[in-house]
C-alpha positions as a printed NumPy array, in Angstrom:
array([[ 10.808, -11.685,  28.797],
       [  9.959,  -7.86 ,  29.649],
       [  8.144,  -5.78 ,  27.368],
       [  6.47 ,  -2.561,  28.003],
       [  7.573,  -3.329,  32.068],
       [  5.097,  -6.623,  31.814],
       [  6.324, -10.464,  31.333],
       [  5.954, -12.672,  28.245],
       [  6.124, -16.002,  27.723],
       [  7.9  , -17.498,  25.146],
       [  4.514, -19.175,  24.197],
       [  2.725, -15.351,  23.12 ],
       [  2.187, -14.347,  20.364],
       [  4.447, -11.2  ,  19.323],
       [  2.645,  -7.974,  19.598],
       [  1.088,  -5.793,  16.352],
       [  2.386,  -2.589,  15.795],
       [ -0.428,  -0.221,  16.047],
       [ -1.966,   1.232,  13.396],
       [ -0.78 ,   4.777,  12.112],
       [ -3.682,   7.645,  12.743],
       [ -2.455,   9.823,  10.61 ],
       [ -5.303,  10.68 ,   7.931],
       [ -2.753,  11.521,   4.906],
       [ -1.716,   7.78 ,   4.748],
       [ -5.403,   7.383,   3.252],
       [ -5.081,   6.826,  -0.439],
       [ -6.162,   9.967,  -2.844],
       [ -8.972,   8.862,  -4.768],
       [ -8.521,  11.204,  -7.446],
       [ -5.547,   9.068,  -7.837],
       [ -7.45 ,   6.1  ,  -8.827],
       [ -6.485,   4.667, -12.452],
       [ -8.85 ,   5.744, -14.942],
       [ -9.666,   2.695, -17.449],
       [ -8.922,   2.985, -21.356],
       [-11.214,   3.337, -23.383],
       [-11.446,   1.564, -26.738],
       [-11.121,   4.12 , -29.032],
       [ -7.794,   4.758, -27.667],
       [ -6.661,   1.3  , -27.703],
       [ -7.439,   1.236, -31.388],
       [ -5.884,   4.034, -31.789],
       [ -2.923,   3.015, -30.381],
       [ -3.068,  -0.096, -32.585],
       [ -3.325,   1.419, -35.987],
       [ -0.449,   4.244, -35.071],
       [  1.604,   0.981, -34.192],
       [  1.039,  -1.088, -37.33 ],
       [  1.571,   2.364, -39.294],
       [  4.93 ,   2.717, -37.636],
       [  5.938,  -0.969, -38.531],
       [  4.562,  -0.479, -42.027],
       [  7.003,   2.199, -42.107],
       [ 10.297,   0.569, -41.29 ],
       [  9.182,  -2.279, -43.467],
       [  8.213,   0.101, -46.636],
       [ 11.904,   1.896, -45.773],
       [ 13.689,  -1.46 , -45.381],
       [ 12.158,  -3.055, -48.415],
       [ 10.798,  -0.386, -50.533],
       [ 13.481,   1.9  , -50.275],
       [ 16.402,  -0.763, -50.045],
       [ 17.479,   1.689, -47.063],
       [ 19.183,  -0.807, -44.651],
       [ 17.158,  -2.345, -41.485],
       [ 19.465,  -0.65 , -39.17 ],
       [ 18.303,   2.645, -40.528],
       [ 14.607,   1.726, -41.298],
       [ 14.396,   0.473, -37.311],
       [ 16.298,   4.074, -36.288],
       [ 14.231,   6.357, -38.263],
       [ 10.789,   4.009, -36.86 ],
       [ 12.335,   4.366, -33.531],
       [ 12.468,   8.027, -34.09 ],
       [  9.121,   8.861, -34.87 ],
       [  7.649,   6.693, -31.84 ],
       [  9.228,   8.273, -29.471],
       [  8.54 ,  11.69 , -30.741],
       [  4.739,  10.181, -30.372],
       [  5.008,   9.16 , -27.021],
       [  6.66 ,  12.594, -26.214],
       [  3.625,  14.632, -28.201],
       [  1.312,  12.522, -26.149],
       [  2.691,  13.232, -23.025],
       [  3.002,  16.742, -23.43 ],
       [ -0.557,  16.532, -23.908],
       [ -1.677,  14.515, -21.189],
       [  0.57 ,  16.835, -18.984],
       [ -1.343,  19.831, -19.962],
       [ -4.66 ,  18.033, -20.022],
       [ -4.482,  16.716, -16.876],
       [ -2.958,  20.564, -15.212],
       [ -6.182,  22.478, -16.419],
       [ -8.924,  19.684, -14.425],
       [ -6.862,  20.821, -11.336]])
């Protein structure tokens, strides 16, 4: 076999590609994840168990209908998550 104008056998070992020089393949370390802390955990924890109180205190409580209780829960977590977002996105423009 001819590769690169010189003769393998069929014995060799294929050849590696070579690496890439280029410096911007290097990973960004201000990229790296940044670990949770606790108090945000627990945070997270008692906003969820306040949201499933919720649904249940609408389903039960309020004899509202579990379709409805798990719509207006559903609601009010994703308007969380998109509050916290916004946040993190404006936190995380003004360290740059």
């Amino acid at each position: 076999m001819t590769v690169d104008g010189g003769v393998r056998s069929e014995t060799d070992p294929p050849a590696l590609p070579e690496p890439d020089p280029c410096p911007a393949a290097a990973p960004d370390p201000s990229l790296a994840p940044v670990p949770v802390s606790r108090l945000t955990v627990l945070a997270y924890a008692v906003v969820s168990l306040l949201l499933v109180s919720w649904v249940i205190f609408g389903w039960l409580v309020q004899q509202q209908g579990l379709v409805n209780s798990l719509g207006e829960g559903l609601g009010a977590a994703f308007t969380l998550l998109l509050i916290v977002s916004v946040v993190g996105t404006v936190r995380q423009s003004r360290r740059r």
